[in-house]
Backbone bond lengths (Angstrom), bond angles and torsions (degrees), N, CA, C in turn:
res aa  C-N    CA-C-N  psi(-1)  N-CA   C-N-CA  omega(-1)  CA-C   N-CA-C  phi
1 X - - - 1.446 - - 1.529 108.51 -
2 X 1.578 100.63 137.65 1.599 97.11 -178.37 1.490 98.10 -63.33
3 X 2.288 102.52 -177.19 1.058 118.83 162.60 1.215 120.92 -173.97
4 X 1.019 127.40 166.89 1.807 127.64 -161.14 1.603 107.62 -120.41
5 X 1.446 105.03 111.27 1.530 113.40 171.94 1.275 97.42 -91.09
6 X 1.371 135.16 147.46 1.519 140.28 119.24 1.385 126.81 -80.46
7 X 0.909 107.15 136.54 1.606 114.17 173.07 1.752 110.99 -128.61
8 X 1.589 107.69 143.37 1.782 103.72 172.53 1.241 96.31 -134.41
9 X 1.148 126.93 143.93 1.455 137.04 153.76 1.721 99.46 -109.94
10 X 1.740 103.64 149.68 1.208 108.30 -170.28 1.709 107.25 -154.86
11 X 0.980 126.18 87.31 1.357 137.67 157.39 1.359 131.44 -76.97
12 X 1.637 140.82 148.17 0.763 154.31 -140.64 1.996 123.84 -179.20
13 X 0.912 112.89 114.06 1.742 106.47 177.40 1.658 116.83 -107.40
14 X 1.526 110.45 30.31 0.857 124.92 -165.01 1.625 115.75 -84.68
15 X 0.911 96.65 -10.61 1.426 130.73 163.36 1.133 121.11 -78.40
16 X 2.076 118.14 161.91 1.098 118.23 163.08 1.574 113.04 -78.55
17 X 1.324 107.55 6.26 1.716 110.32 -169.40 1.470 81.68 -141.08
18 X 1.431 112.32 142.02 1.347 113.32 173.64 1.853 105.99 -84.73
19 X 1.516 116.25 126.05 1.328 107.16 179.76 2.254 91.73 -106.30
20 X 2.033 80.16 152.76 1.069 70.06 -178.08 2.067 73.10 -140.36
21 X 1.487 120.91 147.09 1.423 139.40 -163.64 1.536 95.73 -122.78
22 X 1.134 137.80 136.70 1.534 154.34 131.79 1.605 112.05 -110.68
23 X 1.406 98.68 141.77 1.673 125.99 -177.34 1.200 123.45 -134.86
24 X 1.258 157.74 168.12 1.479 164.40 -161.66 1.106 116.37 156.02
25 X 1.401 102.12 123.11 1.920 101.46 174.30 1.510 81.14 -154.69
26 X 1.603 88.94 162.85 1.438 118.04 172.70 2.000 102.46 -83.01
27 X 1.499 106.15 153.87 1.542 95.27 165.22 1.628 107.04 -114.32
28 X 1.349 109.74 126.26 1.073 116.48 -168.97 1.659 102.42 -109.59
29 X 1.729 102.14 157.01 1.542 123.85 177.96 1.486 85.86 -54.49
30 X 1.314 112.16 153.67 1.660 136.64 129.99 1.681 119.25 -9.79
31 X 0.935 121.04 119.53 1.441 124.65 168.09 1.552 103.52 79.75
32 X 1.274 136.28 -27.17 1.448 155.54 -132.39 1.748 106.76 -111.17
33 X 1.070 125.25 119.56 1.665 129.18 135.29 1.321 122.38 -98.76
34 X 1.253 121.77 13.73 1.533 128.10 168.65 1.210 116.35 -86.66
35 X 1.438 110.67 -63.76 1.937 123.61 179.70 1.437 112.00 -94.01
36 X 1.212 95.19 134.03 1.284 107.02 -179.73 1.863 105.76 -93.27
37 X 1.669 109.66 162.56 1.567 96.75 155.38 1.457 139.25 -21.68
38 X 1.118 146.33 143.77 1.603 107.46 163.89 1.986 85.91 -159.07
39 X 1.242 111.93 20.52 1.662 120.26 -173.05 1.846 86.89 -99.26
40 X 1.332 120.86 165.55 1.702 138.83 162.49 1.223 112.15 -179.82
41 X 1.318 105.42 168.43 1.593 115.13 -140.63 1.559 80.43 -155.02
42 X 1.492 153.90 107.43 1.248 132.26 142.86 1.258 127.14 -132.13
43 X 1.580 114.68 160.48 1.617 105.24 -150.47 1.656 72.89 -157.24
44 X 1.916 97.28 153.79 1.434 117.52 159.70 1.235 119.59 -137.41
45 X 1.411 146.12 136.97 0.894 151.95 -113.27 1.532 141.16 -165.78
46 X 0.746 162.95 94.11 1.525 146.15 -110.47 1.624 100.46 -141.25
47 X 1.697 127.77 112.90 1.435 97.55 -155.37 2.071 76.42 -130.15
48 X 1.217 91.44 153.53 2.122 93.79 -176.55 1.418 98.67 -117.09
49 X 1.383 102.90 160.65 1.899 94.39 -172.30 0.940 124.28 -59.14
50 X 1.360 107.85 148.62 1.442 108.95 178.32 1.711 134.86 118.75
51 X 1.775 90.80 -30.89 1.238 125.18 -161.47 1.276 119.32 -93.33
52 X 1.336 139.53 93.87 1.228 136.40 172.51 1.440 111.70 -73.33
53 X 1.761 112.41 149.88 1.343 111.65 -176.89 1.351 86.93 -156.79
54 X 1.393 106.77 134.74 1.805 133.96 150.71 1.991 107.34 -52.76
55 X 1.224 86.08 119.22 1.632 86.67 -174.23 1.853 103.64 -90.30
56 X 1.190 102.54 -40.88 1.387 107.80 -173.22 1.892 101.93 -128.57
57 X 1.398 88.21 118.36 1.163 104.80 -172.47 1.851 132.92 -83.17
58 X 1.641 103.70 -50.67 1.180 117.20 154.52 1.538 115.66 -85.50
59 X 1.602 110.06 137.95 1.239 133.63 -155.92 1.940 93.17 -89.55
60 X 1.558 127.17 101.55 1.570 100.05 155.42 1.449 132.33 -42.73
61 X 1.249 123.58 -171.76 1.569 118.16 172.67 1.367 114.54 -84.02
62 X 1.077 121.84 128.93 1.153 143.05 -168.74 1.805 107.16 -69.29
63 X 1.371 114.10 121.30 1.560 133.21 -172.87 1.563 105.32 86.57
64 X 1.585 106.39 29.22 1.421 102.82 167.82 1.423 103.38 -115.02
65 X 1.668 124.39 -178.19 1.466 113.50 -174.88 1.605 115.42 -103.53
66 X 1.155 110.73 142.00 1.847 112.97 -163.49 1.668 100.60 -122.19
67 X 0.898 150.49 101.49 1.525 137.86 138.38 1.485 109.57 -70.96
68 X 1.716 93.56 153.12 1.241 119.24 -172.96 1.448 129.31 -121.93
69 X 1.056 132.36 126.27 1.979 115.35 -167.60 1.764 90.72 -147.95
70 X 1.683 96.04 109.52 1.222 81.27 157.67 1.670 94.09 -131.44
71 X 1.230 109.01 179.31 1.465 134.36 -164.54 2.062 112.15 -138.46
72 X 0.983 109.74 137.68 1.977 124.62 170.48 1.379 71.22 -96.90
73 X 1.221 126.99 150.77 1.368 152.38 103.14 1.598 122.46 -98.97
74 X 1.153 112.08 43.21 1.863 123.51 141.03 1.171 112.76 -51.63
75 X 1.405 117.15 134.26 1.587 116.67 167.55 1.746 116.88 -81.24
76 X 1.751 103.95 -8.91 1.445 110.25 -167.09 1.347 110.14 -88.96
77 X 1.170 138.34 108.81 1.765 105.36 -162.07 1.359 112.25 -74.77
78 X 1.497 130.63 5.14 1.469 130.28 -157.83 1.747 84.97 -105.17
79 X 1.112 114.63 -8.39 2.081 99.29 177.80 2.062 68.22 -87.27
80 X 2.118 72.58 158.97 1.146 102.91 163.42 1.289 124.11 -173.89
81 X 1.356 139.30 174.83 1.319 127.13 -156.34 1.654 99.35 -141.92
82 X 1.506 128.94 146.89 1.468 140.17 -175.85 1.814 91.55 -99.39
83 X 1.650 97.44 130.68 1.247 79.79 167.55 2.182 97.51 -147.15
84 X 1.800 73.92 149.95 1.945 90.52 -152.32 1.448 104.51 -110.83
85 X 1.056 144.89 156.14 1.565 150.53 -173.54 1.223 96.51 -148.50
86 X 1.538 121.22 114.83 1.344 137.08 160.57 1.497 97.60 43.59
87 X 1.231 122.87 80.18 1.539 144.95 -163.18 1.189 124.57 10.29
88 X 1.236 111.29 29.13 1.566 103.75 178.04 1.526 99.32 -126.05
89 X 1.550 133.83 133.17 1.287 142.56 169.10 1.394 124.63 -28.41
90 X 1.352 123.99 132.87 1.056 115.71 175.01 1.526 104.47 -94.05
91 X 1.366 93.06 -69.28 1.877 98.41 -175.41 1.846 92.63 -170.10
92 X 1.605 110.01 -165.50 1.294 103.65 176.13 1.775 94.55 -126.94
93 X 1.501 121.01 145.24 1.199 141.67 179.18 1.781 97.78 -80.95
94 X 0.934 146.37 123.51 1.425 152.81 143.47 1.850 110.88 -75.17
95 X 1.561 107.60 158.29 1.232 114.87 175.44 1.804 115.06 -50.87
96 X 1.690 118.95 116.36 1.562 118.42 -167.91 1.564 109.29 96.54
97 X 1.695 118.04 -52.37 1.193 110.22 -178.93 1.767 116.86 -37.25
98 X 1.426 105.18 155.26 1.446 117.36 172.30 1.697 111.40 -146.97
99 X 1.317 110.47 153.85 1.647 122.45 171.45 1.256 134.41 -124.83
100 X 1.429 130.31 108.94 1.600 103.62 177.19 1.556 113.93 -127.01
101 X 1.264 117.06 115.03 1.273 121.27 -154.27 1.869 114.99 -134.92
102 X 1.244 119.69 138.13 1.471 96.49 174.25 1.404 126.37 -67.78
103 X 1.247 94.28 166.96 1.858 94.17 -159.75 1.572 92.84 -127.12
104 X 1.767 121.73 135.96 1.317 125.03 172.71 1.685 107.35 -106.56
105 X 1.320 111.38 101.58 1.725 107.65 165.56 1.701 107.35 -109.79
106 X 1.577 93.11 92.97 1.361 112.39 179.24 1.664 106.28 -62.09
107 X 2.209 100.35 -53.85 1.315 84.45 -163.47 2.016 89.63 -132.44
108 X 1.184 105.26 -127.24 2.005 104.22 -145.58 1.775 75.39 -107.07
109 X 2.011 120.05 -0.69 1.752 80.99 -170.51 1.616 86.61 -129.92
110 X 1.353 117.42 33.12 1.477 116.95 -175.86 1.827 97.72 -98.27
111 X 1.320 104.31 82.90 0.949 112.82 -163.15 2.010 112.96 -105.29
112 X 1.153 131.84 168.99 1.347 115.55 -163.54 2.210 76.02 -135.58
113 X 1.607 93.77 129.45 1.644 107.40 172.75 1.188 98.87 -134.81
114 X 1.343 108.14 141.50 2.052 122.79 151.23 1.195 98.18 -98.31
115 X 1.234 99.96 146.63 1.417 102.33 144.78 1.741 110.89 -131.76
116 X 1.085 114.92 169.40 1.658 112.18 -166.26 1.762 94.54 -115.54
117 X 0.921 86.16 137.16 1.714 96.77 -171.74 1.228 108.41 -116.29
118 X 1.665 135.13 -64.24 1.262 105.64 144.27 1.794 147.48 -100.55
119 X 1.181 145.12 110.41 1.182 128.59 171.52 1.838 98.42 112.87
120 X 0.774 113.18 174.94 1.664 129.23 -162.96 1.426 92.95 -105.87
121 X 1.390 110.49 108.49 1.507 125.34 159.82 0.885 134.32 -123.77
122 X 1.299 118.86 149.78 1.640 140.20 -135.64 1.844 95.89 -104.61
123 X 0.997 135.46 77.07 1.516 131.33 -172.59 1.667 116.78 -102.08
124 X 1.410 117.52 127.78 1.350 128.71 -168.22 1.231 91.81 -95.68
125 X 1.404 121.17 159.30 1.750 131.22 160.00 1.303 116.67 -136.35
126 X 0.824 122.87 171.45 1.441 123.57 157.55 1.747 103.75 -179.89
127 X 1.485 103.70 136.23 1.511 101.72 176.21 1.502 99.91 -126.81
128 X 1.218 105.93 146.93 1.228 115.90 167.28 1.781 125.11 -113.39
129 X 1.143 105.07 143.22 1.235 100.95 -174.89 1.810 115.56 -165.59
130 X 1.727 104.56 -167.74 1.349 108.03 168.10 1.004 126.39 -158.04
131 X 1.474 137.21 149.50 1.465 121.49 -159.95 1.843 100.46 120.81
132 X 1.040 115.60 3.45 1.559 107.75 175.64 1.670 107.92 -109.89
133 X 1.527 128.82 105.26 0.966 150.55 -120.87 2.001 103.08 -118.06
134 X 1.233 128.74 77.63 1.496 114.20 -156.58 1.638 110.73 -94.24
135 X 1.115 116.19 124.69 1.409 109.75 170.70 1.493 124.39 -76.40
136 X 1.112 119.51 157.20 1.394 130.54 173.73 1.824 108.16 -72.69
137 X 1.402 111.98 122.91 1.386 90.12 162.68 1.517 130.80 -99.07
């Protein structure tokens, strides 16, 4: 069965000591250290100011586990995009910025939107998750 590692490395000389952080984990189902993720959803997207857009459209099942990664790939870093989860703010993505965060879709309107505020940006997604159930036809 597939599965979805993340990994971040994170350096900085912002310091009088340069710190530099590495991380890795598996993303695992709900309740679970056996199964990992192994559901995705990804889309790219091109949004011009002004423009709000639903990134993820179908809702997984709700009290299952969802990560989230989206990415600006603007080359300008001054475009940037607002981005909201079931109406409450997340933060704003700048040109390069990226996010990967868990995501709660309790119900049908916990929904995840950008909107691009300035300039036409180029935004990657991808969610991962589990709980989407396919029948055979």
């Amino acid at each position: 069965m597939a599965t979805t590692t993340a990994a971040v490395t994170l350096t900085s000389d912002l310091l009088s000591d340069n710190m530099s952080v590495t991380a890795s984990t598996t993303c695992m189902k709900a309740g679970t250290t056996a199964d990992g993720l192994d559901q995705m959803e990804y889309g790219l997207v091109e949004i011009a100011t002004g423009t709000a857009y639903d990134i993820i459209c179908s809702t997984p099942t709700a009290s299952k586990a969802s990560k989230l990664y989206i990415k600006n790939h603007s080359v300008d870093e001054t475009y940037y995009v607002s981005v909201v989860l079931d109406a409450q703010a997340v933060g704003r993505l700048y040109g390069g910025d990226w996010m990967f965060i868990p995501a709660d879709f309790h119900d049908a309107n916990a929904d995840i939107e950008i909107t691009a505020v300035t300039g036409t940006n180029k935004i990657e997604f991808a969610l991962f998750h589990e709980g989407t159930t396919l029948t055979a036809s």
